[in-house]
Residue, then its C-alpha position, 0 to 999 in steps of 0.5 A: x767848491x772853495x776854489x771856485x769861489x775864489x775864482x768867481x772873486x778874481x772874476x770880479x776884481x778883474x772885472x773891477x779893474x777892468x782886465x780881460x779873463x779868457x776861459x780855456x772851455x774853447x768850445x765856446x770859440x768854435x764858429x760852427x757850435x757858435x752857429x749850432x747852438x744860436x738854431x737851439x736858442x731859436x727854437x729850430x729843434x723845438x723845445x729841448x727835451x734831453x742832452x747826452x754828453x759823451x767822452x770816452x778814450x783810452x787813458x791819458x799817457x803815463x810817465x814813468x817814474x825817472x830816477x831821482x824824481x821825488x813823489x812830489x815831482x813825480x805826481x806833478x809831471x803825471x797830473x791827470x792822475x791825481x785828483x788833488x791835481x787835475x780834480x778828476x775826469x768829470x772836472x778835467x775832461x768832461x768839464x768841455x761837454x758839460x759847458x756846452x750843455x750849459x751853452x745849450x740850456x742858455x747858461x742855467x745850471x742844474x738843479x740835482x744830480x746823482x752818479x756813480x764811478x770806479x776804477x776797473x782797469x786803471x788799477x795800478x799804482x802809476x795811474x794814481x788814485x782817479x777813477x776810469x768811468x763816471x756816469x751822472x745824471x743832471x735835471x735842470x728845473x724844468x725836469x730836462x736831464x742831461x746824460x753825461x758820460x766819461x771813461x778812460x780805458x783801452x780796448x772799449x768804444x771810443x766817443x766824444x760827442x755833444x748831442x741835444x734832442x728836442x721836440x722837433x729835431x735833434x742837434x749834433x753839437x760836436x758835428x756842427x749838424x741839425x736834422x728833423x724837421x730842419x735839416x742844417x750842417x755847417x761847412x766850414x773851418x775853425x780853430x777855437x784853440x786859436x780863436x780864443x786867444x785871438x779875443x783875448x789879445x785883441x780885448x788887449x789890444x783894443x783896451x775892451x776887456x773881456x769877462x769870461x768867468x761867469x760861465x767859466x765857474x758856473x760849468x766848472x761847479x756843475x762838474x764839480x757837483x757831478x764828481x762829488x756825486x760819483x765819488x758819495x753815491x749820493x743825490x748833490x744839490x746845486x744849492x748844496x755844492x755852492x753852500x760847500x767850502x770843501x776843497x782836495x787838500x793842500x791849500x793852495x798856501x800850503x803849496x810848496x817845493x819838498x811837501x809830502x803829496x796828500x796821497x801816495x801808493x800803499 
């Protein structure tokens, strides 16, 4: 949470200063979830009953540590691994899912949420010291959950999906497809890696910034709470975690070449 208050502050100034921020959730650039959810938002699936969000794979790949590499280095070039450098599963993956649940609820965050995690089969030390399945629970303050799931570990079920059900259909976010009362898919191609970089180059050019960083920190934070969850055992607040100045040590002012990593095996 520390961090993510610093982000909304450079949100701000950037604001201020009348300079363009772009978020890397790319979701939020792909034409056919854009069309997708604009049908949620004009009530073609009635009113939003639940969402599941879904992202489960095989572990990132590992670098093996190479001769002369210190510790510092290498946790550095194996980031996804460490918390304290990637923030986990649920805030370095599941974050994409979780702000298209948030796009979906028209940007409200959750109010509560409780989860549980562990390490099952990422048990060596050269996965570091993150956890390989999360599961956390989100209710929103008219009392709709989202399901939220990540896992990474090989010879399992694989998914990444985004699907919002509601009173009078369901929608497929991820497939960009409606069914139940209206029946809609959409046909078409998009690159939102690209496309997001598009809007910022043009904001650039055309002197119009934009200001991505008020959905950008409220998705990130409704991660961070869930992660929180996972790793307590315990029911985390939205009013809690941004009361929170918690932060995975070191301070950023304490970065530097030749540290001792805060975590190491044994």
């Amino acid at each position: 949470p520390a961090g993510l208050k610093l982000m909304q502050q450079a949100s701000e100034l950037a604001k201020q200063k009348g300079l363009s921020l772009v978020s890397g959730l790319h979701s939020r650039h792909h034409a056919g979830y854009q069309e997708t959810i604009k049908r949620i938002h004009n009530g073609v699936i009635g009113d939003v009953v639940s969402i599941e969000e879904n992202f489960l794979r095989a572990p990132y790949g590992v670098i093996a540590r190479k001769e002369g590499l210190t510790e510092l280095e290498w946790q550095c070039s194996t980031q996804y691994h460490f918390r304290w450098l990637s923030g986990d599963d649920v805030v370095q993956s599941l974050v994409h899912n979780l702000d298209r649940a948030s796009w979906a609820m028209g940007d409200k965050a959750p109010v509560r949420c409780h989860g549980l995690g562990g390490r099952s089969s990422m048990t060596e030390p050269i996965y570091g010291d993150v956890f390989d399945h999360h599961s956390v629970v989100y209710e929103h303050d008219n009392g709709v959950p989202i399901y939220a799931f990540c896992r990474t570990t090989t010879g399992c079920y694989n998914k990444s999906s985004s699907v919002v059900h509601g009173s009078k259909g369901t929608a497929n976010v991820t497939r960009c497809r409606i069914s139940g009362e209206t029946n809609w898919n959409w046909q078409g191609r998009s690159n939102p890696y690209q496309r997001e970089h598009d809007v910022l180059f043009g904001a650039i050019r055309s002197g119009k910034p934009v200001n991505h960083g008020d959905y950008m920190v409220r998705s990130t934070m409704i991660t961070v709470m869930g992660q929180i969850s996972c790793y307590t055992g315990k029911e985390v607040m939205w009013e809690q975690i941004n009361k929170s100045d918690f932060y995975y040590p070191p301070k950023p002012e304490d970065c530097r070449d030749g540290m001792e990593p805060p975590v190491k095996p044994g």
